[in-house]
N, CA, C and O of each residue as an XYZ file, in Angstrom:
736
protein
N      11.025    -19.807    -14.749
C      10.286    -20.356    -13.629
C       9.124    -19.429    -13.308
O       9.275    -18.210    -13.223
N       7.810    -20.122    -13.111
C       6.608    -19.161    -12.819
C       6.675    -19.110    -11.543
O       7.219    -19.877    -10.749
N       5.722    -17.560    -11.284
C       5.996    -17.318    -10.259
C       4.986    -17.707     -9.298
O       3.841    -17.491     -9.694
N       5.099    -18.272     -8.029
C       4.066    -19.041     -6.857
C       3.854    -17.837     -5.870
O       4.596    -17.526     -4.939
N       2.637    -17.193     -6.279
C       2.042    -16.270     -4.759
C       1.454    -17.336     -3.967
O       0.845    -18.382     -4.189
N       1.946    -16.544     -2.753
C       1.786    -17.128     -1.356
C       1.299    -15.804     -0.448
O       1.942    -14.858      0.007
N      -0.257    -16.190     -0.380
C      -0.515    -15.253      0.519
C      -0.505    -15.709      1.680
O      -0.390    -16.833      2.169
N      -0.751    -13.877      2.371
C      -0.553    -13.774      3.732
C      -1.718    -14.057      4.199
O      -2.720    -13.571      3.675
N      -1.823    -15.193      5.648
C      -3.425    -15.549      5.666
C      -3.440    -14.976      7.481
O      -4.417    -15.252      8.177
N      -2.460    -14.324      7.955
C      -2.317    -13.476      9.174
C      -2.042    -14.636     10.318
O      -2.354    -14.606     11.508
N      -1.348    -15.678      9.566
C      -0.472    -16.750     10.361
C       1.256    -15.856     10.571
O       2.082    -16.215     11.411
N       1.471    -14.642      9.559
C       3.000    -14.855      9.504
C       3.907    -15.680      9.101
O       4.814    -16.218      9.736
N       3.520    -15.775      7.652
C       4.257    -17.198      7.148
C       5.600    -16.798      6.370
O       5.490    -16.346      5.230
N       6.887    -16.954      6.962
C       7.994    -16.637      6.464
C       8.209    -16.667      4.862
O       9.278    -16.296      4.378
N       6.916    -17.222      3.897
C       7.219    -17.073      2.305
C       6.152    -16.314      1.812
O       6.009    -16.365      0.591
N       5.129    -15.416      2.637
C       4.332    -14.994      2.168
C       5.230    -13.520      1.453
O       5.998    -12.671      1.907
N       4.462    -13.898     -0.224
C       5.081    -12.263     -0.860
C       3.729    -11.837     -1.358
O       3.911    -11.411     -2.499
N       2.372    -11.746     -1.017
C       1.497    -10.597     -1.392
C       0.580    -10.737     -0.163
O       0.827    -11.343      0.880
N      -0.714     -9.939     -0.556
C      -1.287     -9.407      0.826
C      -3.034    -10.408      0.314
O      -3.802    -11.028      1.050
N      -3.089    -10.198     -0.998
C      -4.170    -10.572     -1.682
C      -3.826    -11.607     -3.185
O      -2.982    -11.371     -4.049
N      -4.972    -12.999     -3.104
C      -4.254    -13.691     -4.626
C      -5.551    -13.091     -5.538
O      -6.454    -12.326     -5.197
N      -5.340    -13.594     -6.532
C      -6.162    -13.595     -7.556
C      -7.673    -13.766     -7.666
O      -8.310    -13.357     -8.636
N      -8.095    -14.255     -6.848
C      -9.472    -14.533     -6.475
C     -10.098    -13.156     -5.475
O     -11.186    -12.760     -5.057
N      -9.064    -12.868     -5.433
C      -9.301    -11.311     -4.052
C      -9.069    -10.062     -5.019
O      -9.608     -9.060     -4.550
N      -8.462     -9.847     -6.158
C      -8.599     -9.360     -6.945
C      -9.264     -9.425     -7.889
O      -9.591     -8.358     -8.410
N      -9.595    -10.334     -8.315
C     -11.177    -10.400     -8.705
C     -12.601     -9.814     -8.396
O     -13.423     -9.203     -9.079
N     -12.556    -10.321     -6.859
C     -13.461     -9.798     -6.125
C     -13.506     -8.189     -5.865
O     -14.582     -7.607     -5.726
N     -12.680     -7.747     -5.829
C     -12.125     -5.993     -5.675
C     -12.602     -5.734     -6.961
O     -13.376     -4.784     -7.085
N     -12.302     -6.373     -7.915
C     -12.295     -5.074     -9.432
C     -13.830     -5.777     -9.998
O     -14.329     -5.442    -11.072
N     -14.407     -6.722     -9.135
C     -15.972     -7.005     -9.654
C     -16.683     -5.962     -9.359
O     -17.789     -5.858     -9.890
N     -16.094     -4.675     -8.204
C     -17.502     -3.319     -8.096
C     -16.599     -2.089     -8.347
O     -16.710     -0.974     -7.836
N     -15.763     -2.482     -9.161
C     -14.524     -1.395    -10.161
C     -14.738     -0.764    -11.312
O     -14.285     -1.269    -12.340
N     -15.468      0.458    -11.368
C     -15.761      1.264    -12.632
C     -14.865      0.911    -13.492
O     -15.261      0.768    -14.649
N     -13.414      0.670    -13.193
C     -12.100      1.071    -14.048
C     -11.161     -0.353    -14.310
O      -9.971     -0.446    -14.613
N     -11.982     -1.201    -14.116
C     -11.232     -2.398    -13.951
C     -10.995     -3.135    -15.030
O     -11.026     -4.345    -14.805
N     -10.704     -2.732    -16.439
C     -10.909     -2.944    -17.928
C      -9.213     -4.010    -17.596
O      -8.990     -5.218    -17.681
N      -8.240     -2.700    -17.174
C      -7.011     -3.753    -16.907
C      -6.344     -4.653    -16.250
O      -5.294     -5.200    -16.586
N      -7.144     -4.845    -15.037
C      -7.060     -6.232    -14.592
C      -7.989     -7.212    -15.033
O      -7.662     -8.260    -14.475
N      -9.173     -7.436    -15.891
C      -9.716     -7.745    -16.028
C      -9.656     -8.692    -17.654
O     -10.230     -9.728    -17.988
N      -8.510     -7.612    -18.540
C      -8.275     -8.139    -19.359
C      -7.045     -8.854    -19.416
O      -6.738     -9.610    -20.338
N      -6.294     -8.584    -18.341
C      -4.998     -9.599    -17.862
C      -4.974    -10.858    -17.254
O      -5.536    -11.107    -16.187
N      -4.167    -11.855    -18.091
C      -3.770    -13.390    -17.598
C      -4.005    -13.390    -15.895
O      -4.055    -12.340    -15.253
N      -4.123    -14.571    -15.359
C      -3.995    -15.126    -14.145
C      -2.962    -14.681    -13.447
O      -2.897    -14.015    -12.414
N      -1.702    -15.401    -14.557
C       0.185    -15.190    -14.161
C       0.364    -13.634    -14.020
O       1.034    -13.219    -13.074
N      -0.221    -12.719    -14.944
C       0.308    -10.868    -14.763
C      -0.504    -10.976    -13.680
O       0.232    -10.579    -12.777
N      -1.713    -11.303    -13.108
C      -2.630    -10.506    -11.859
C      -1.573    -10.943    -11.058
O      -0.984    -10.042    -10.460
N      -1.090    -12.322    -10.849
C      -0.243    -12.588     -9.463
C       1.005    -11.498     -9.568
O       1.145    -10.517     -8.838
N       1.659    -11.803    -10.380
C       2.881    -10.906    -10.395
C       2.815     -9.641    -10.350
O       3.812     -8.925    -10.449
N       1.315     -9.096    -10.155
C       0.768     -7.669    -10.316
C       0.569     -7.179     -8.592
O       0.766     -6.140     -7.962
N       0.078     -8.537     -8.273
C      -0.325     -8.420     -6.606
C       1.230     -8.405     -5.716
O       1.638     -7.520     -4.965
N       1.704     -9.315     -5.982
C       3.092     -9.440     -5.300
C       4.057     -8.383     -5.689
O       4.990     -8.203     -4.907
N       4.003     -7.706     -6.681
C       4.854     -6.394     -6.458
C       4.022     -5.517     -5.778
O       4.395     -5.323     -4.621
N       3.012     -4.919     -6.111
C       1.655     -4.387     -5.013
C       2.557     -4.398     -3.956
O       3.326     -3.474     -3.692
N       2.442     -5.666     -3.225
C       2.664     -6.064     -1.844
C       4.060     -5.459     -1.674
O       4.144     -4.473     -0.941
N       5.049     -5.879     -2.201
C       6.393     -4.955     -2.072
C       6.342     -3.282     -2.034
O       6.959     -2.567     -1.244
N       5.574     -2.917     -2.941
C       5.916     -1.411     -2.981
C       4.903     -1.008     -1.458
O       5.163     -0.064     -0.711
N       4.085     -1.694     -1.327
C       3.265     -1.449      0.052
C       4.311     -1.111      1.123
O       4.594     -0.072      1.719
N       4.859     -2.568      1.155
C       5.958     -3.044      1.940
C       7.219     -1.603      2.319
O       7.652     -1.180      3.392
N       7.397     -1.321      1.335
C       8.530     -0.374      1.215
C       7.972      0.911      1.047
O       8.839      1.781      1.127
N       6.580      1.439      0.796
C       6.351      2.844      1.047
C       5.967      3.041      2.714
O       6.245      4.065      3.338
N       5.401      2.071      3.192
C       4.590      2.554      4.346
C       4.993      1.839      5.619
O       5.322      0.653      5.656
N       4.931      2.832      6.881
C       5.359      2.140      7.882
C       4.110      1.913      8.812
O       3.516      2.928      9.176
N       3.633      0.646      9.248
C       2.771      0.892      9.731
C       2.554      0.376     11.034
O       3.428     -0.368     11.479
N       1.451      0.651     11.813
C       1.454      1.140     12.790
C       1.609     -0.183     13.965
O       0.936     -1.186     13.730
N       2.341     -0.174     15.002
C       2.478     -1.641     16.291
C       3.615     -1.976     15.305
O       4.315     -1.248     14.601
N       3.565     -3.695     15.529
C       4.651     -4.162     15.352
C       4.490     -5.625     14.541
O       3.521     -6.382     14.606
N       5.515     -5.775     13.887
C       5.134     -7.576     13.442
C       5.024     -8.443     14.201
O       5.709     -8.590     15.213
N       3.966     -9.289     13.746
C       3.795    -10.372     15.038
C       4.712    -11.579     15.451
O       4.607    -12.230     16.491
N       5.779    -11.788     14.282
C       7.036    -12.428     14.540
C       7.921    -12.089     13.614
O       7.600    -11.666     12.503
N       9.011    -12.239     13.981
C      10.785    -11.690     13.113
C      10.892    -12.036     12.032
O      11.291    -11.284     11.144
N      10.459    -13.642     11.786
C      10.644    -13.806     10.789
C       9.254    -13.956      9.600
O       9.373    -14.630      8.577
N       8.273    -13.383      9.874
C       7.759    -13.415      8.584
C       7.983    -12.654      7.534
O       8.972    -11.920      7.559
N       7.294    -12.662      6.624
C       7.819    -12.260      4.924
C       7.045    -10.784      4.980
O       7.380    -10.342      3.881
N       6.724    -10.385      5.214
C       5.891     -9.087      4.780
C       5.526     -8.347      6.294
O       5.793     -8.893      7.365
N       4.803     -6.871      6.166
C       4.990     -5.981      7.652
C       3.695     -6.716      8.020
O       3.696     -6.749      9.250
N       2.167     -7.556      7.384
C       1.151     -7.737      8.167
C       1.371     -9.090      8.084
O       1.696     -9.656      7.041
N       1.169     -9.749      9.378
C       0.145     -8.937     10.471
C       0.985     -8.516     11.612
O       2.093     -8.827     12.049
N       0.362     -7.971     11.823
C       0.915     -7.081     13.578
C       0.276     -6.809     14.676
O      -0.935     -6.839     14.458
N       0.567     -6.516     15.929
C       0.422     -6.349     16.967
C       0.176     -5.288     17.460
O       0.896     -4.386     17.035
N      -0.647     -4.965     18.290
C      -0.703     -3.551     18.649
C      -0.826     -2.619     17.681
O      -0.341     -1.523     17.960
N      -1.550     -2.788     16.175
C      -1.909     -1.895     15.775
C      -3.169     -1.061     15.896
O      -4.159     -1.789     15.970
N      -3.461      0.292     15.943
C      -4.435      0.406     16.720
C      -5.952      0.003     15.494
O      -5.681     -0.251     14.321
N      -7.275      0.002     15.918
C      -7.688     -0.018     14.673
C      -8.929      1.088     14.786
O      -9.879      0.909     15.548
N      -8.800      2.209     13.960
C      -9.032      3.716     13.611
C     -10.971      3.267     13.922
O     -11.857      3.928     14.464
N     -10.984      2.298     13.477
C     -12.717      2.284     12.573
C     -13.432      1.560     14.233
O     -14.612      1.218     14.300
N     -12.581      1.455     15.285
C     -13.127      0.740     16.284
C     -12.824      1.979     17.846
O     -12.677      1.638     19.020
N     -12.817      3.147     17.376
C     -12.716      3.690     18.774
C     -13.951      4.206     19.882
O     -15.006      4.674     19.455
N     -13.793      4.122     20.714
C     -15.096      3.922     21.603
C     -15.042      5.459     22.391
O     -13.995      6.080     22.572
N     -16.394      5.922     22.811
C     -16.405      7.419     23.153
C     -16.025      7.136     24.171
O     -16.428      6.080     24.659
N     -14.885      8.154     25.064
C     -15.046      8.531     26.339
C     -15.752      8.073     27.544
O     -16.811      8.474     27.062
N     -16.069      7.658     28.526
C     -16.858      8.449     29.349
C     -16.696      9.336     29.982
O     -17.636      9.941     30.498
N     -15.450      9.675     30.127
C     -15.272     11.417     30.325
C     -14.206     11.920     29.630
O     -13.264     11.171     29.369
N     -14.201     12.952     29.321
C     -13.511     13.476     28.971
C     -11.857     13.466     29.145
O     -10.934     13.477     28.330
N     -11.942     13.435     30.993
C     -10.461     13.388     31.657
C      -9.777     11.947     31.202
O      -8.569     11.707     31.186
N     -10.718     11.163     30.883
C     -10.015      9.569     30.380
C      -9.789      9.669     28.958
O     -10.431     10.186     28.044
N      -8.498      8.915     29.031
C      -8.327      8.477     27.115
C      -8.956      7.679     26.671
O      -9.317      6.680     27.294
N      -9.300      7.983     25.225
C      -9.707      7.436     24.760
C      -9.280      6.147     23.674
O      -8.740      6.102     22.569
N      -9.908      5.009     24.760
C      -9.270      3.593     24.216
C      -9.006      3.157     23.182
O      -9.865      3.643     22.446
N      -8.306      2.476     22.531
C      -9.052      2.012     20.876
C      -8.943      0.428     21.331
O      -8.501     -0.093     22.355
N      -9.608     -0.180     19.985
C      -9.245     -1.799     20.107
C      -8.002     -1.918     18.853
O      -7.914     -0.876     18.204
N      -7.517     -2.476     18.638
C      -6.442     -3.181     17.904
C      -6.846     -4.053     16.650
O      -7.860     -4.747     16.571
N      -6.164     -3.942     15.975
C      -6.171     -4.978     15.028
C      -5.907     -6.255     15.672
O      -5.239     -6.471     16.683
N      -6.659     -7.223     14.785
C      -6.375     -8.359     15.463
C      -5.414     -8.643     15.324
O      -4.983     -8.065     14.327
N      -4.325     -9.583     15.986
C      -2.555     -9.481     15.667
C      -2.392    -11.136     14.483
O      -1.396    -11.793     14.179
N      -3.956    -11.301     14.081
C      -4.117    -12.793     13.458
C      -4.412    -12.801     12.019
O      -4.407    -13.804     11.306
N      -4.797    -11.005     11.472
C      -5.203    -10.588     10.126
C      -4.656     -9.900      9.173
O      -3.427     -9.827      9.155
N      -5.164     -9.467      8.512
C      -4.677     -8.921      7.715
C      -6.053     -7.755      7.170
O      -7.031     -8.117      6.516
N      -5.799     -6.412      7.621
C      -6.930     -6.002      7.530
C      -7.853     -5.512      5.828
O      -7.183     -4.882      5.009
N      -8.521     -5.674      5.671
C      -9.599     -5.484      4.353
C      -8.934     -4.617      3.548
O      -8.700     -4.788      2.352
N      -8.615     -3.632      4.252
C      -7.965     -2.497      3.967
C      -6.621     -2.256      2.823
O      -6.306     -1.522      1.886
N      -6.153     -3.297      3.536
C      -4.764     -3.947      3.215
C      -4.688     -4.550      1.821
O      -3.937     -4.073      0.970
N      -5.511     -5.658      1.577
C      -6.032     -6.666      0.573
C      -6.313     -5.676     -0.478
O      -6.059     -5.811     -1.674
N      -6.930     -4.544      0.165
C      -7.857     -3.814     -1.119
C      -6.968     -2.600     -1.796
O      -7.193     -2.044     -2.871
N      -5.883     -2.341     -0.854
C      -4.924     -1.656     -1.431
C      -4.111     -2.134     -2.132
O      -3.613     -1.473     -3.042
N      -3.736     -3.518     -1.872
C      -2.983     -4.303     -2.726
C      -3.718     -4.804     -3.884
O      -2.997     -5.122     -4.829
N      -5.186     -4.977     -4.070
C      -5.749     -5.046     -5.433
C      -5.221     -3.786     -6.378
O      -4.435     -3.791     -7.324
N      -6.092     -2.513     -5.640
C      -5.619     -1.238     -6.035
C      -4.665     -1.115     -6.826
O      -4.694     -0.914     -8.040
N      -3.582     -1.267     -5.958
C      -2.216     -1.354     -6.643
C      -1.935     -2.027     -8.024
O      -1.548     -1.439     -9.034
N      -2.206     -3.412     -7.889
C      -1.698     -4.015     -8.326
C      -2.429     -4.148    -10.009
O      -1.931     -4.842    -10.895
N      -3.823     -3.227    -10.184
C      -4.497     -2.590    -11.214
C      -3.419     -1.681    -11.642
O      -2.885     -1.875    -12.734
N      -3.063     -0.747    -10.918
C      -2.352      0.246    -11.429
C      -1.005     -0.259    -11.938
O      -0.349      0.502    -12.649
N      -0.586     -1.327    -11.679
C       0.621     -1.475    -12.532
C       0.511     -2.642    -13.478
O       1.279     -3.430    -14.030
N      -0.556     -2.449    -13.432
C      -0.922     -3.898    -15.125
C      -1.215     -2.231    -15.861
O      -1.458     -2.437    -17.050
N      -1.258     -1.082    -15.639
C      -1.773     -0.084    -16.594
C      -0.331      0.536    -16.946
O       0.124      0.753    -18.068
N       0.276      0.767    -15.682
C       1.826      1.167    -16.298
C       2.947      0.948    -14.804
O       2.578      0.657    -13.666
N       4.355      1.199    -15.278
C       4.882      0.879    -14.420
C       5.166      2.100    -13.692
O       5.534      3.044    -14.391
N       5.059      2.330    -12.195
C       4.869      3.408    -11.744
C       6.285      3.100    -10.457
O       6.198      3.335     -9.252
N       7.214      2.662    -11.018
C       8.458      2.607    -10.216
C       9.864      3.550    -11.244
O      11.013      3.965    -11.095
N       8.875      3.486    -12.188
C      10.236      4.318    -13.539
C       9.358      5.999    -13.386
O       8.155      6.260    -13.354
N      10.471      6.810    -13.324
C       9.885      7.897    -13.929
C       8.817      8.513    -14.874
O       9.608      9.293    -15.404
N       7.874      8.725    -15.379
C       7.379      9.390    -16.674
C       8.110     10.124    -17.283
O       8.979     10.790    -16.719
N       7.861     10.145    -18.764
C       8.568     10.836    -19.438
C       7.603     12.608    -19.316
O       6.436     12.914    -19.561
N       8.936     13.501    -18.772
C       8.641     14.637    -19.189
C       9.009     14.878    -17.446
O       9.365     16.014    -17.133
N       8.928     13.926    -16.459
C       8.832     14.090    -14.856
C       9.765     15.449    -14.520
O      10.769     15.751    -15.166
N       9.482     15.852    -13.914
C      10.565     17.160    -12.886
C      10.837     18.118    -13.943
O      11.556     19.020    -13.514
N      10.442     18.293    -15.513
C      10.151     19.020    -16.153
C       9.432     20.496    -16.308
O       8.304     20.824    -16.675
N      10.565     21.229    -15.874
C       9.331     22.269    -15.360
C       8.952     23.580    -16.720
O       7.950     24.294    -16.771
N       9.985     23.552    -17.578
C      10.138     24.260    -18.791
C      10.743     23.601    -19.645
O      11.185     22.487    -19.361
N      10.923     24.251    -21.110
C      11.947     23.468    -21.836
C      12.084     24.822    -23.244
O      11.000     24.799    -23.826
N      12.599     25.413    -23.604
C      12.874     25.788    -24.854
C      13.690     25.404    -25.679
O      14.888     25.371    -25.401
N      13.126     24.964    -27.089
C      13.961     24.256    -27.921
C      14.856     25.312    -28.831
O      15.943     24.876    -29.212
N      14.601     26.273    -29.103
C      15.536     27.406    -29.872
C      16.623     27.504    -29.206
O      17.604     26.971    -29.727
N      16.768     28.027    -28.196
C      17.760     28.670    -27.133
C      18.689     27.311    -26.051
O      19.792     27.285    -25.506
N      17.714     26.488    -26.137
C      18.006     24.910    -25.518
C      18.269     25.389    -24.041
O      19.238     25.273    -23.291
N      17.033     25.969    -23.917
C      16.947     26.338    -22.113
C      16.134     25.508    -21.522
O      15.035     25.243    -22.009
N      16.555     25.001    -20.422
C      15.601     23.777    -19.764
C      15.993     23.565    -18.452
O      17.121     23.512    -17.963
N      14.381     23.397    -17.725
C      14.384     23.887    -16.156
C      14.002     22.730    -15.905
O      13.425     22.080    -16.777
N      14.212     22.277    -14.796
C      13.545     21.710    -13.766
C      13.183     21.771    -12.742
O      13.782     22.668    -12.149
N      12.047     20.983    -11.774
C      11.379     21.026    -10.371
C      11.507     20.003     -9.768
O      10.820     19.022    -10.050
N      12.472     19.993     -8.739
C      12.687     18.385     -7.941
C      11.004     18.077     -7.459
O      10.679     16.890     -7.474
N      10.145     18.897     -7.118
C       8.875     18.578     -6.517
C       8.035     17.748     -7.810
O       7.349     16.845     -7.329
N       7.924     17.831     -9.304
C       7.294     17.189     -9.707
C       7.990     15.753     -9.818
O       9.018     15.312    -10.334
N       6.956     15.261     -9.103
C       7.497     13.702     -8.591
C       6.238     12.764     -8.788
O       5.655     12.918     -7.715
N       5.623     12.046     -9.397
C       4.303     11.225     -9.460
C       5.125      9.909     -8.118
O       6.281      9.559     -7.879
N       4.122      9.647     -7.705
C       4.067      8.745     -6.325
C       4.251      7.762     -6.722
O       4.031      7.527     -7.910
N       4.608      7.054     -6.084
C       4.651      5.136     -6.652
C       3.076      5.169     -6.117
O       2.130      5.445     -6.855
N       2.989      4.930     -5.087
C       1.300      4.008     -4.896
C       0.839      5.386     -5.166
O       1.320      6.515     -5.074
N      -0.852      4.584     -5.726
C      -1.573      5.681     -6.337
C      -2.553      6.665     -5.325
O      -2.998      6.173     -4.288
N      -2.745      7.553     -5.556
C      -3.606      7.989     -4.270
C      -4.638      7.128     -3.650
O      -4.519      6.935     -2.441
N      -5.505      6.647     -4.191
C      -6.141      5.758     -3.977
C      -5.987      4.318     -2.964
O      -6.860      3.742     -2.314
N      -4.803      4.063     -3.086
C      -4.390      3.127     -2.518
C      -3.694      3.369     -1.048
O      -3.641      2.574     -0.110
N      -2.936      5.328     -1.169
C      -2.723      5.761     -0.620
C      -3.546      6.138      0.981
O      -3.040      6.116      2.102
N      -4.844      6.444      0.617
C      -5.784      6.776      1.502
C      -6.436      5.892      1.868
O      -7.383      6.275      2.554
N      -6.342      4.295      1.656
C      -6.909      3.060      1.769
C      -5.806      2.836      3.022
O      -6.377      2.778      4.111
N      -4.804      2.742      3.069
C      -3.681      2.371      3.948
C      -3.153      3.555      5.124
O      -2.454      3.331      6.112
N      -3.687      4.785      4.706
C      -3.367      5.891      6.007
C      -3.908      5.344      6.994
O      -3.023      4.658      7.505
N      -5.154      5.203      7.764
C      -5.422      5.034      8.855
C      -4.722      3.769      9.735
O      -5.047      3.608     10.911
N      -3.789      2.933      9.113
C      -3.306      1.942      9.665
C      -1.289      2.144      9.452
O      -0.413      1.283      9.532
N      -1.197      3.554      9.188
C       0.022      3.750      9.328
C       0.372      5.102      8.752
O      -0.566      5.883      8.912
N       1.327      5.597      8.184
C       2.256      6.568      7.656
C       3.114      6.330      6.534
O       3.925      5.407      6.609
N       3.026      7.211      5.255
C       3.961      6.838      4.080
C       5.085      7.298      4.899
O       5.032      7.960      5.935
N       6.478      6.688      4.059
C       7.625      7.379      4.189
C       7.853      7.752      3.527
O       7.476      7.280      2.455
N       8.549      8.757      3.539
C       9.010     10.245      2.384
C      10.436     10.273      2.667
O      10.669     10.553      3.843
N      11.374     10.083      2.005
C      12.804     10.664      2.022
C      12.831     12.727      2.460
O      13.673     13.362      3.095
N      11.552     13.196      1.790
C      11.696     14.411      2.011
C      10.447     14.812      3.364
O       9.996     15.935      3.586
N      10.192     13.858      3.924
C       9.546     14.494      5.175
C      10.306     14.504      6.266
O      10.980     13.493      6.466
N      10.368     15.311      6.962
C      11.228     15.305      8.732
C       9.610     15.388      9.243
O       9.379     16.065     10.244
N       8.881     14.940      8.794
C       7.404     14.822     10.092
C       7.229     12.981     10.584
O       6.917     11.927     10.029
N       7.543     13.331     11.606
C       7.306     11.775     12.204
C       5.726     11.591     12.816
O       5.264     12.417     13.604
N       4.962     10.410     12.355
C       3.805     10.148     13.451
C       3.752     10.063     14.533
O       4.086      8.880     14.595
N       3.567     10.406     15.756
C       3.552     10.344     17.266
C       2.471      9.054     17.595
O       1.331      9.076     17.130
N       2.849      8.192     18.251
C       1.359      7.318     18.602
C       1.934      6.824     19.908
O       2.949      6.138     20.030
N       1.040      7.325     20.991
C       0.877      6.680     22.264
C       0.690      5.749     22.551
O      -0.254      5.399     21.842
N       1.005      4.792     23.322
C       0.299      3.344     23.938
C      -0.037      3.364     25.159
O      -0.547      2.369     25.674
C-alpha cells in the first residue's frame, strides 16, 4: 500500500503525518547548493522522506506553547508559541518585553523548511541507525584492544535543520538535565 501524505495546513487535522508535501520540497531544494538527492529521487521516496522528517521532528524537539487541540496528528500548530523574529523594543526598560506569538493557525516557514532539510538528509542516508565505526574511540587489531566513547554520537536531525527549529523550541537530550525556562 502507497503511502498518502497529508499535510499539516495549521487546521490540526487528526491525519496529518508531515509538516511539508512535495511541492514544498521542491521549492526548498530549488535555492539548494546540495540538492542532487532530493532532486534525483521519485515523488513516492520525497513523500516518505518528508513524513519521517516530520516524525523525527516530532520526537526530537519540544516546542514551545501548546497544541492547538488534543487530538491532532503532529506538535504544529500551537498556541502561545512565542515568535523570536517578532519582538518589539521596550519602552522602558522596567517593562517586559512583549513578544507576538505564532499564529495558533500555522505552521511556521521554519518548520516546512526543516522538514525539507530533513527529509534531503535521509534520501542521502539513514540517520536513525548508527554509523559504522560510531562511539569508536580506538581499536587495535594485534592485541584486540578496543575503546570506546559514549559521547561520539552523530545526531538524528542534522545541524542544519537543528538551528532552523531552535528559536521555536528545545531539542531533547536523554543526556541533558538543562530545562528551557519560558515565562508567560
Amino acid at each position: 500500500m502507497a503511502l498518502t501524505l497529508i499535510k499539516e495546513d495549521g487546521t490540526g487535522k487528526t491525519d496529518a503525518n508531515s509538516y511539508a508535501d512535495v511541492a514544498d520540497g521542491n521549492a526548498y531544494h530549488d535555492g539548494h547548493l546540495y540538492a542532487t538527492a532530493w532532486t534525483g529521487a521519485t515523488d513516492d521516496q520525497k513523500a516518505v522522506a518528508l513524513v519521517m522528517a516530520s516524525r523525527l521532528i516530532d520526537a526530537e524537539y519540544q516546542f514551545n506553547g501548546t497544541r492547538t487541540n488534543a487530538v491532532q496528528g503532529l506538535q504544529w500548530p500551537r498556541a502561545k508559541c512565542p515568535e523570536p523574529d517578532n519582538v518589539h523594543v521596550p519602552i522602558s526598560v522596567l517593562l517586559p518585553i512583549p513578544y507576538d506569538y505564532v499564529q495558533y493557525d500555522t505552521v511556521p516557514k521554519a518548520v516546512v523548511q526543516a522538514t525539507c532539510e530533513m527529509a534531503r538528509e535521509l534520501l542521502i542516508a539513514d540517520r536513525t541507525v548508527a554509523p559504522a565505526g560510531e562511539g569508536l574511540k580506538y581499536y587495535n587489531s594485534g592485541g584486540v584492544q578496543t575503546g570506546y566513547d559514549k559521547t561520539d554520537r552523530r545526531q538524528v536531525l542534522s545541524q542544519v535543520a537543528q538551528v532552523m527549529l531552535a528559536k521555536y523550541g528545545s531539542q531533547i537530550s536523554a543526556r541533558s538535565g538543562v530545562v528551557r525556562l519560558q515565562r508567560v
